[in-house]
BAVEXLO-514696 format. One record per residue: residue in three letters; x, y, z of N, C-alpha, C, CB in turn. Coordinates in Angstrom, 3 decimals. Glycine has a CB too. Layout:
% residues N
+------+----------+----------+----------+----------+----------+----------+----------+----------+----------+----------+----------+----------+
: code :       nx :       ny :       nz :      cax :      cay :      caz :       cx :       cy :       cz :      cbx :      cby :      cbz :
+------+----------+----------+----------+----------+----------+----------+----------+----------+----------+----------+----------+----------+
:  ALA :        X :        Y :        Z :        X :        Y :        Z :        X :        Y :        Z :        X :        Y :        Z :
...
+------+----------+----------+----------+----------+----------+----------+----------+----------+----------+----------+----------+----------+
//
This chain:
% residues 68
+------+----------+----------+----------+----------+----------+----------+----------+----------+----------+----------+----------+----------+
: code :       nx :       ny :       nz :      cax :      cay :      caz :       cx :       cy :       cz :      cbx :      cby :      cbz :
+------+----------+----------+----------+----------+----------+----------+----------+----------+----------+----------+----------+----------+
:  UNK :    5.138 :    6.055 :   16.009 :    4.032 :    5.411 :   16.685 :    4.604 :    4.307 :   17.577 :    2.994 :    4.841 :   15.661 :
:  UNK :    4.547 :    4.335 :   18.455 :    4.984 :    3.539 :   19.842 :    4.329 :    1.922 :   19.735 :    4.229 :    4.464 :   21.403 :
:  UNK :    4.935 :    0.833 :   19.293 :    4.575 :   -0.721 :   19.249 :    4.960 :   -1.576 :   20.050 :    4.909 :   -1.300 :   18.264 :
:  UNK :    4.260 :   -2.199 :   20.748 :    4.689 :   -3.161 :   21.813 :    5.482 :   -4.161 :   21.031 :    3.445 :   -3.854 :   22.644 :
:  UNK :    6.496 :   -4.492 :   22.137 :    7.990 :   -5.875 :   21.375 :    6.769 :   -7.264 :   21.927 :   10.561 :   -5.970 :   22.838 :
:  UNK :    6.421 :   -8.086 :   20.637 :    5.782 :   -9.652 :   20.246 :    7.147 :  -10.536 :   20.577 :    5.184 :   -9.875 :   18.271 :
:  UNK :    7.946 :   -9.747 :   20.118 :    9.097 :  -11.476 :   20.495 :   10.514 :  -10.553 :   20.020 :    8.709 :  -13.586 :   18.919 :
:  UNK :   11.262 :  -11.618 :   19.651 :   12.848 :  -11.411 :   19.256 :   13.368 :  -12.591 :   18.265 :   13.859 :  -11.452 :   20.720 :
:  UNK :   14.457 :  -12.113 :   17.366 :   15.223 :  -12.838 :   16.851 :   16.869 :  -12.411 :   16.532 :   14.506 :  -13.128 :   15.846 :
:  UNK :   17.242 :  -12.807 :   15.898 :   18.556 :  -13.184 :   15.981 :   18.915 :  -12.845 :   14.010 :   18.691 :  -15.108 :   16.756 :
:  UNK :   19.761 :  -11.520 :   14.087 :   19.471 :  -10.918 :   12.220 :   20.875 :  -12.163 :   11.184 :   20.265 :   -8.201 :   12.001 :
:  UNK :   21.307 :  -11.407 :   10.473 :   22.425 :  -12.635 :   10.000 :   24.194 :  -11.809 :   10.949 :   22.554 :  -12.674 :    7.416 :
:  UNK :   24.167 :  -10.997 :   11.118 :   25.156 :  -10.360 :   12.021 :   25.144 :  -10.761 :   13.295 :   25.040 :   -9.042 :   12.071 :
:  UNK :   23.911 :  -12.012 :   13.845 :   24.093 :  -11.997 :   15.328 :   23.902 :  -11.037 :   16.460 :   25.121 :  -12.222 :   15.454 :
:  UNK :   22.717 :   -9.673 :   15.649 :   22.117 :   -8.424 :   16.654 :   21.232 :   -8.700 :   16.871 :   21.935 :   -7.123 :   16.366 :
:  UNK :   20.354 :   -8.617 :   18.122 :   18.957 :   -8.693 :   18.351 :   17.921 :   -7.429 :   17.847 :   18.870 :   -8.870 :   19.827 :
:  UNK :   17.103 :   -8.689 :   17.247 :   15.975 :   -7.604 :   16.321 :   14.722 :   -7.549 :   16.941 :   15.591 :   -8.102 :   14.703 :
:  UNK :   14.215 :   -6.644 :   17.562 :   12.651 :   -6.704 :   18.076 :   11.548 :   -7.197 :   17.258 :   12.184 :   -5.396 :   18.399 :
:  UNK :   10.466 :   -8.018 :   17.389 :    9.699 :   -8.040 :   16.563 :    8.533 :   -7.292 :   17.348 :    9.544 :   -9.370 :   16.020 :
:  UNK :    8.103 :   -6.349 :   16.406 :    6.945 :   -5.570 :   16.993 :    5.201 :   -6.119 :   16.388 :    7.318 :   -3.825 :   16.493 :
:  UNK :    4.667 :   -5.792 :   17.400 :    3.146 :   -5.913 :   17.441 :    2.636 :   -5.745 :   15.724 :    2.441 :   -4.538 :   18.577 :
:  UNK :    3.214 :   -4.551 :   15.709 :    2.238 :   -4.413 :   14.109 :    3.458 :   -4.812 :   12.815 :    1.501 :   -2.246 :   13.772 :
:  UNK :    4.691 :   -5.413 :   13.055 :    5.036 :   -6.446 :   11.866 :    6.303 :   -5.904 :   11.589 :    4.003 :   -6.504 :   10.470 :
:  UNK :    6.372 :   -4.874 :   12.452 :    7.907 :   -4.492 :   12.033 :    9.147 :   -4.860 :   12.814 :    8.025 :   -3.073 :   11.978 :
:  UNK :   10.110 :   -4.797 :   12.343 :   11.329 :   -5.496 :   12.848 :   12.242 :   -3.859 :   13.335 :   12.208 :   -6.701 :   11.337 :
:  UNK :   12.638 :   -4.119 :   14.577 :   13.698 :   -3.264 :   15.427 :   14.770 :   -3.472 :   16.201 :   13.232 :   -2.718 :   16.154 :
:  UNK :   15.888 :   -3.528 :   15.439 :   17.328 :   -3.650 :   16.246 :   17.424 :   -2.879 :   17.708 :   18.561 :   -2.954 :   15.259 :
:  UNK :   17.467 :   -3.927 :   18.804 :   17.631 :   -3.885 :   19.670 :   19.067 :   -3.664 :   20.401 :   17.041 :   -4.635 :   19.780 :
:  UNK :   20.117 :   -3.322 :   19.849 :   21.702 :   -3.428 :   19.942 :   21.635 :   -3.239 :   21.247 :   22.729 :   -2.381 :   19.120 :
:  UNK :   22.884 :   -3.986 :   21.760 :   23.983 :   -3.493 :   23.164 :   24.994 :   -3.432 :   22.674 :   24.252 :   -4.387 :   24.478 :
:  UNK :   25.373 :   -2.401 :   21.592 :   26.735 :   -1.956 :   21.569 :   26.881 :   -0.623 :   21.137 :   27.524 :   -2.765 :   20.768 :
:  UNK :   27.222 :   -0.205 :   22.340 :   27.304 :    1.226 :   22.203 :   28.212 :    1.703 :   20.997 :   27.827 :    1.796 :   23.511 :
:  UNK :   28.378 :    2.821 :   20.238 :   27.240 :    3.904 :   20.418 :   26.359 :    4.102 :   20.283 :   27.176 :    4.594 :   20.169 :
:  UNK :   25.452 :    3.302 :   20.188 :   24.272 :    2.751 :   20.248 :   23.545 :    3.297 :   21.268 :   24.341 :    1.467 :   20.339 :
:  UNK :   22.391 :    2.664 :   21.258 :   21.529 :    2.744 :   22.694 :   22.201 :    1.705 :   23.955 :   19.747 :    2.155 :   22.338 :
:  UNK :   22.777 :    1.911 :   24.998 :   22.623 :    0.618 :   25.910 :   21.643 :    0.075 :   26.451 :   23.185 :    0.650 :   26.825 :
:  UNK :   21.635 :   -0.861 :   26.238 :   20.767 :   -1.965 :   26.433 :   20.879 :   -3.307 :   26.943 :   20.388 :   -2.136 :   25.518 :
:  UNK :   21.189 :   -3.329 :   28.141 :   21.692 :   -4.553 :   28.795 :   20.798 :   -6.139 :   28.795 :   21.856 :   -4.051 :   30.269 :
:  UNK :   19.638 :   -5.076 :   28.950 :   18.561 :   -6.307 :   29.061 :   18.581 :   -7.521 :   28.120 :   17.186 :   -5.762 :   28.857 :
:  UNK :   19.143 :   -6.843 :   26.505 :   19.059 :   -7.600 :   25.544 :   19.953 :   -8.621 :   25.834 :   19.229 :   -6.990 :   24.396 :
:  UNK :   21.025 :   -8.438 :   26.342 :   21.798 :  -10.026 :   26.474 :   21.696 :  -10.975 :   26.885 :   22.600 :  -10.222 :   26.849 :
:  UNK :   20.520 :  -11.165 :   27.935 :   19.891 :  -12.606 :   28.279 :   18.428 :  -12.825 :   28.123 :   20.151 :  -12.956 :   29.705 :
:  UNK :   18.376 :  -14.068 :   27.908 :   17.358 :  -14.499 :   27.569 :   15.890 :  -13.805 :   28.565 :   17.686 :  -16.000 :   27.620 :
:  UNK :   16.660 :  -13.577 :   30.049 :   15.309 :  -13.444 :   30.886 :   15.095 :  -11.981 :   30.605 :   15.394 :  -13.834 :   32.649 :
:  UNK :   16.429 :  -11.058 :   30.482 :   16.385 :   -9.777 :   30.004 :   15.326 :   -9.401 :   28.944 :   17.620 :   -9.520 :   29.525 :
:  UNK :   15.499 :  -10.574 :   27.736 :   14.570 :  -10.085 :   26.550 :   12.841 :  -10.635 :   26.990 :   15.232 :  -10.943 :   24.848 :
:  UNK :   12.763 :  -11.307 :   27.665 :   11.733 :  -11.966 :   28.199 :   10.922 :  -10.970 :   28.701 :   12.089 :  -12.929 :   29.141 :
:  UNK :   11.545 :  -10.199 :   29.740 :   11.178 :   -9.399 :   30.562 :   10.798 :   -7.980 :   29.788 :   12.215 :   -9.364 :   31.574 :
:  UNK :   10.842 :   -7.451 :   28.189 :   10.725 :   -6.839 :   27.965 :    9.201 :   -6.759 :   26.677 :   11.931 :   -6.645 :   27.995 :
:  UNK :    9.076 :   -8.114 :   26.842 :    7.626 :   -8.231 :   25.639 :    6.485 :   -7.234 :   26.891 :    6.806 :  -10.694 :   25.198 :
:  UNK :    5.940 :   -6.696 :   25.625 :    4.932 :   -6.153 :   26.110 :    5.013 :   -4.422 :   26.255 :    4.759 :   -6.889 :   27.350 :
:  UNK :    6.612 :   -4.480 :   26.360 :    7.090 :   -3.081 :   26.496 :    6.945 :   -2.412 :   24.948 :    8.754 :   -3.067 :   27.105 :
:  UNK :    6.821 :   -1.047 :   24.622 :    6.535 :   -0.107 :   23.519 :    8.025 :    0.843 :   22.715 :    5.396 :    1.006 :   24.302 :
:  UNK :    8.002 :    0.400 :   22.039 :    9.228 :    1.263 :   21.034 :    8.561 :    1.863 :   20.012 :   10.448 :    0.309 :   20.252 :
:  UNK :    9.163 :    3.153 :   20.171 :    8.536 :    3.400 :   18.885 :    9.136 :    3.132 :   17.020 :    8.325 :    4.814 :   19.152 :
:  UNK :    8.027 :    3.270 :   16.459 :    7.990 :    2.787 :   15.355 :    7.868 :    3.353 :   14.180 :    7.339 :    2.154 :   15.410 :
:  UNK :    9.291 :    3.818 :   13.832 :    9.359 :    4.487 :   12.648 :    8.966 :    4.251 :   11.047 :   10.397 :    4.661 :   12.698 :
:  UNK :    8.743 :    2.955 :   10.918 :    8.226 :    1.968 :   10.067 :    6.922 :    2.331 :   10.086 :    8.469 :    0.557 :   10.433 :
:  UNK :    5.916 :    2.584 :   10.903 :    4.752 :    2.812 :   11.224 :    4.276 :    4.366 :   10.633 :    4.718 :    2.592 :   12.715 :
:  UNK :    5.363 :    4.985 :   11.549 :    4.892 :    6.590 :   10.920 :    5.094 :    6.967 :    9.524 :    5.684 :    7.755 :   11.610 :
:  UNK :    5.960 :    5.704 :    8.911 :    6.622 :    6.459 :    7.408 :    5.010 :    5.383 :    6.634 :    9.153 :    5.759 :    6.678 :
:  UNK :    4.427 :    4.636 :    7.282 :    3.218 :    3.703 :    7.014 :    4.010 :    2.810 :    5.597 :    1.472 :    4.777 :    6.568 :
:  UNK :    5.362 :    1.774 :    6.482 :    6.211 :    0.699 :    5.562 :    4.772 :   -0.055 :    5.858 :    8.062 :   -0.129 :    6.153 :
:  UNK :    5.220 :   -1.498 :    5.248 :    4.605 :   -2.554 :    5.192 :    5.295 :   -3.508 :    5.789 :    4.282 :   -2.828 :    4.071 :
:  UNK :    5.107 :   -4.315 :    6.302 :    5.449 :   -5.492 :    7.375 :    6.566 :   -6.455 :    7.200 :    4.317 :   -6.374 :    7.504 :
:  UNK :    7.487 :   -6.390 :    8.050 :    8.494 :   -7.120 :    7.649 :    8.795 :   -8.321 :    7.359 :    9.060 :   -6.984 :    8.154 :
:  UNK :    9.199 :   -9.531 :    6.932 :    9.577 :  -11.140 :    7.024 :   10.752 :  -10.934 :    7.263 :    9.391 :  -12.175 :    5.801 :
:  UNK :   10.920 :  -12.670 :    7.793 :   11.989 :  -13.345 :    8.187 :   12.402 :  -13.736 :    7.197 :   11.895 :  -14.227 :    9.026 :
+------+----------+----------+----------+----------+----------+----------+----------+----------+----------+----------+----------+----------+
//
């Protein structure tokens, strides 16, 4: 199920984690082999991406909401 990115944080490894609309948390990596993802490395990059939709595997398996 496809969730719009609410914000970002920072996990204990120093990867960016999406925080999604409905409570779940999604690693955003730029390190390939990964997904590339450039945007994630600056601040205006991640800025520029709230609002945008990932989908949400957390959602389809119907987890429950993540904390910090």
């Amino acid at each position: 199920m496809e969730q719009p990115i609410a914000g970002f944080h920072l996990d204990e490894a120093s990867h960016w984690v999406a925080e999604l609309a409905c409570g779940h948390f999604q690693h955003v990596r730029h390190h390939p082999p990964w997904v590339e993802r450039p945007w994630v490395i600056t601040k205006a990059g991640r800025t520029s991406m709230l609002g945008q939709r990932l989908n949400c595997k957390k959602c389809d398996a119907g987890a429950p909401p993540d904390h910090l």
